[in-house]
N, C-alpha and C positions, 0 to 999 in steps of 0.2 A: 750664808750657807746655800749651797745652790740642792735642788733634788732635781732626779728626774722621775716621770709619772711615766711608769715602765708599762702597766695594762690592768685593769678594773679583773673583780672577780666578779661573774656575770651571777652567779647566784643571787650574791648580797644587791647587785643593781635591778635583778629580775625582780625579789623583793620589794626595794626600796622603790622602786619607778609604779609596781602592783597596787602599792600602799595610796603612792601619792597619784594613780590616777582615781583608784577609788571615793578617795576622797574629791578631787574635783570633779569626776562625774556625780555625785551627792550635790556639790551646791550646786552644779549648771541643770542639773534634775529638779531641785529644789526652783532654780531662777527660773525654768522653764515652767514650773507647775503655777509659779504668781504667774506671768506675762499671761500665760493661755488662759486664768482666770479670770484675768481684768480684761482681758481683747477678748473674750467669748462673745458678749453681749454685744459687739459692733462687727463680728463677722453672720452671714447668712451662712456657713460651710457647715458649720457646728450647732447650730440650733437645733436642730432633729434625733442631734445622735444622743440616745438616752445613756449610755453607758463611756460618756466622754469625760466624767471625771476618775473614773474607775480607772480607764487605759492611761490617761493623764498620772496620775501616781503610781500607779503599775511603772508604766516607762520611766519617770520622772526617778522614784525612787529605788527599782529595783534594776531593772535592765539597763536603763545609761550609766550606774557606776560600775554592773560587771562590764560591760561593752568597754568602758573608759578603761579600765584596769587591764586589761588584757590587751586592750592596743598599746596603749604604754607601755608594759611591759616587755611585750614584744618590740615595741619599735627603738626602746633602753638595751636590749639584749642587742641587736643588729648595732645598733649604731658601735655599742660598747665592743663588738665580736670585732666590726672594723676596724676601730682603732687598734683593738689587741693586734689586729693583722697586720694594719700598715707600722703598729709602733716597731716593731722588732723589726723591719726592713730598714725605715726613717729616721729612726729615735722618736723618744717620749717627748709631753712638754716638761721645757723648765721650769723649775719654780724657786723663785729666790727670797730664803726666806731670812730675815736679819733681825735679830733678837733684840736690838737696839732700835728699833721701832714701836718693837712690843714694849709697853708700859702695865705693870702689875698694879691693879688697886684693889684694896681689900677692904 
């Protein structure tokens, strides 16, 4: 059976892409908050500043996943708004799906 993928509803991608940058800005927040704590102690940059672990999870945890979320989102919506544009000139993709491949185990 063959389909074609006619154009994304940008809502449910705005969403889903929102979600899913949140979350990766959480870990690279998180990844960021170890690296800067294990390299503190061999840079001279950060010795001084009293209030560098305080900005350190500030960013790490709150601002890089709204930052991440929003840029995804937006950048899911464009790319999604594209396709919906060129798909109607061009055609969708195909997608061929044959049930005889799929195997049910239960």
């Amino acid at each position: 059976m063959k389909y074609i993928l006619k154009r994304f509803r940008l809502t449910t991608i705005f969403k889903v892409a929102a979600i899913v940058g949140l979350v990766y800005g959480l870990i690279s927040g998180i990844i960021s908050i170890v690296f800067w704590t294990v390299a503190r102690p061999f840079t001279t940059i950060f010795q001084s500043d009293p209030s560098f672990y305080g900005s350190l999870v500030l960013n790490g945890i709150i601002v890089n996943p709204i930052f991440s979320a929003i840029y995804m989102a937006i950048a899911a919506a464009i790319v999604c708004g594209l396709y919906n544009f060129f798909s109607k000139r061009i055609g969708g993709i195909e997608i061929n799906l044959n049930s005889g491949l799929v195997t049910k185990k239960y």
